[in-house]
N, C-alpha and C positions, 0 to 999 in steps of 0.2 A: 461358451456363452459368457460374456462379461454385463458386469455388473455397472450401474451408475450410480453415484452420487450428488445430490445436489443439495445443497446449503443457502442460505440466503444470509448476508451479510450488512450490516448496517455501517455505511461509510459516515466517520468523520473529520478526514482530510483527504485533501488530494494533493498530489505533488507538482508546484508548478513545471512542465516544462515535459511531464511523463505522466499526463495523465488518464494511463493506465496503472499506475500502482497506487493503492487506497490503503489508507489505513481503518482498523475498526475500532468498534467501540471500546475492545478489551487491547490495545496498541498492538495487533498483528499489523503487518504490512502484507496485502493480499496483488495478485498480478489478476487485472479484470481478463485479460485476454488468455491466459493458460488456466486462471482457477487455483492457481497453488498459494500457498502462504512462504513468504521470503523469510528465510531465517537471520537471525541479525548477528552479524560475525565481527569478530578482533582482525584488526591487523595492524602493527606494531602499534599496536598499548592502545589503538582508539577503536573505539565501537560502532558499527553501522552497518549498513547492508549494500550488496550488490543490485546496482538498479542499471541495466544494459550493460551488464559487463563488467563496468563501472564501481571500484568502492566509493560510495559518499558519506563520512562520516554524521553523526548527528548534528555536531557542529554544523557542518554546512546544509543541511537535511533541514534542517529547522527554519528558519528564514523563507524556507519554498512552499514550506505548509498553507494551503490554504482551506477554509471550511465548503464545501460544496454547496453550491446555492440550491437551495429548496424549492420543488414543484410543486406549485398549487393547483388544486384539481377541483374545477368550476363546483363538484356535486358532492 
């Protein structure tokens, strides 16, 4: 028998262009479609994460950020 977990996550960016990877309030980078938290890795001497495969360092990571538009709820 396996066990589940579920968490709830408060987005404040999203990335243009893959927007399935969100970042949170405490700067994880989460994947909406698996659930997991991306961990943010080096690779020669720059910092950033793997998004499809993909390294995109911060440098370029940053420019794509955008804040996710807020849902107003009639009640």
């Amino acid at each position: 028998m396996s066990d589940t977990v579920i968490y709830t996550v408060e987005i404040t960016y999203t990335i243009i262009g893959h927007e399935h990877y969100v970042f949170d309030k405490l700067k994880n980078l989460h994947n909406k479609k698996t659930g997991r938290i991306i961990k943010q890795k080096s690779k020669n001497g720059m910092i950033g994460y793997y998004i499809n495969g993909k390294f995109m360092s911060l440098k370029r990571l940053k420019p794509l950020l955008i804040k996710p538009p807020k849902n107003i709820l009639p009640f």
